[in-house]
N, C-alpha and C positions, 0 to 999 in steps of 0.2 A: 435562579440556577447558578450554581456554584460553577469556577474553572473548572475545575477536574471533572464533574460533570459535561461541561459544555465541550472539552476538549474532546471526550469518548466521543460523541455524536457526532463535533463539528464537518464540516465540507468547508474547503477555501473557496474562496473565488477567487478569479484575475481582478485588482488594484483593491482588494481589501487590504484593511492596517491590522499587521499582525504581531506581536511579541513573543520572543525567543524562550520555552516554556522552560527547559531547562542551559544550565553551564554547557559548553561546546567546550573541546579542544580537537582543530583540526592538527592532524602529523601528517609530515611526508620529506618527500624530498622535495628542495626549491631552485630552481636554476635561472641563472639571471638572467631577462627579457632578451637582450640582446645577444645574447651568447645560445647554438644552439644545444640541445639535449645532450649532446653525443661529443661535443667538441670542450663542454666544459667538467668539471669536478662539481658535480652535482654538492650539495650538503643538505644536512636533516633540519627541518629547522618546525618550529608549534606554532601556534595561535589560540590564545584563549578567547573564548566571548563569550560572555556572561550572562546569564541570564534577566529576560526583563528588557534586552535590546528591542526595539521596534523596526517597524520597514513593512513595504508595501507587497505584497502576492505579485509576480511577473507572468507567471505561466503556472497552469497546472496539468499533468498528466495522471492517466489513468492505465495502472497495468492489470490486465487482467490476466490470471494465474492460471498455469497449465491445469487440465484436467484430466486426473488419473484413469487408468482404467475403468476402475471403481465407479468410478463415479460415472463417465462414459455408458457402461453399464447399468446403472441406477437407469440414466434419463433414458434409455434404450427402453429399458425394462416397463419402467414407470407408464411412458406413452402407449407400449404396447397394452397396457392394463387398462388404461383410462381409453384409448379408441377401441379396444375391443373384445375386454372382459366382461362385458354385459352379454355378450356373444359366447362365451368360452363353456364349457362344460365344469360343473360345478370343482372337478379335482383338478382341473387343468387352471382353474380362477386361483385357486386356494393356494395350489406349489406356486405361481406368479406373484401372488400376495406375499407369501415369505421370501419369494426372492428379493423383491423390491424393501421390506421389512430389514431382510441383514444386512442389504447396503446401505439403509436410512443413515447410520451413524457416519460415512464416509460423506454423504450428501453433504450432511449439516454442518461438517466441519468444512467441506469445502466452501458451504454457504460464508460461511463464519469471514472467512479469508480471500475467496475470488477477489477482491479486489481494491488494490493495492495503489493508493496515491501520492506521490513527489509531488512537490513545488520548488520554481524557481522563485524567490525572496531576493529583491533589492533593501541589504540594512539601512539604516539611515549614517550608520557609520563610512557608508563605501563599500564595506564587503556584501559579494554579492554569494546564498548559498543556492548551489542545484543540487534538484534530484533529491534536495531532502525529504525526510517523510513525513507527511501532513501535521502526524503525532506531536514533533517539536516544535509547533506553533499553537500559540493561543490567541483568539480576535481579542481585539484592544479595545 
């Protein structure tokens, strides 16, 4: 199995060894430890890391994606059909089957995407990334 392969499918775990798949560059503002937010002159400052860095998985979380109406309605729809269309009158089965039919396409996409996971990554450089998306790591 090839990376880019492995990377579509992958799942992290907590203390796997994982490598930085593409170039980062973090931007922001930076304000010195000691000094608080509001009392000093903040400045802009970058960081590059480059790809191919290593580090261990710290934490993973898993967010699962609001669900539309649409879709709301599908699963409404769908169970209604499956616990009690064998009961239904033939024209009352059939407008239920198209209803569930023209929300198909909002399902699948929602399939597609439900859900959505960060990891917190200890580099081996020090830098530590959260909340990043799984996507930018590849197992080592």
């Amino acid at each position: 199995m090839t990376d880019e392969e492995d990377e579509g499918s992958m799942t992290l775990n907590v203390g796997q060894r994982v490598r930085l798949a593409a170039d980062l560059r973090l931007a922001g503002s930076v304000t010195p430890a000691e000094e608080l937010p509001e009392e000093s002159g903040a400045f802009a400052a970058s960081v590059a890391l480059a790809a191919g860095i290593e580090g261990t998985v710290e934490r993973v979380d898993e967010h699962h994606r609001q669900q539309s109406h649409e879709v709301r309605e599908y699963l409404r729809l769908k169970s209604l059909l499956d616990d009690f269309g064998h009961q239904m009158p033939p024209e009352s089965r059939k407008r239920l089957d198209e209803q569930v039919a023209a929300l198909e396409e909002q399902w699948a996409a929602y399939q597609r995407r439900m859900l959505r996971v960060t990891v917190r990554v200890r580099l081996d450089n020090g830098f530590v990334l959260d909340e990043a998306p799984e996507e930018a790591f590849a197992s080592v």
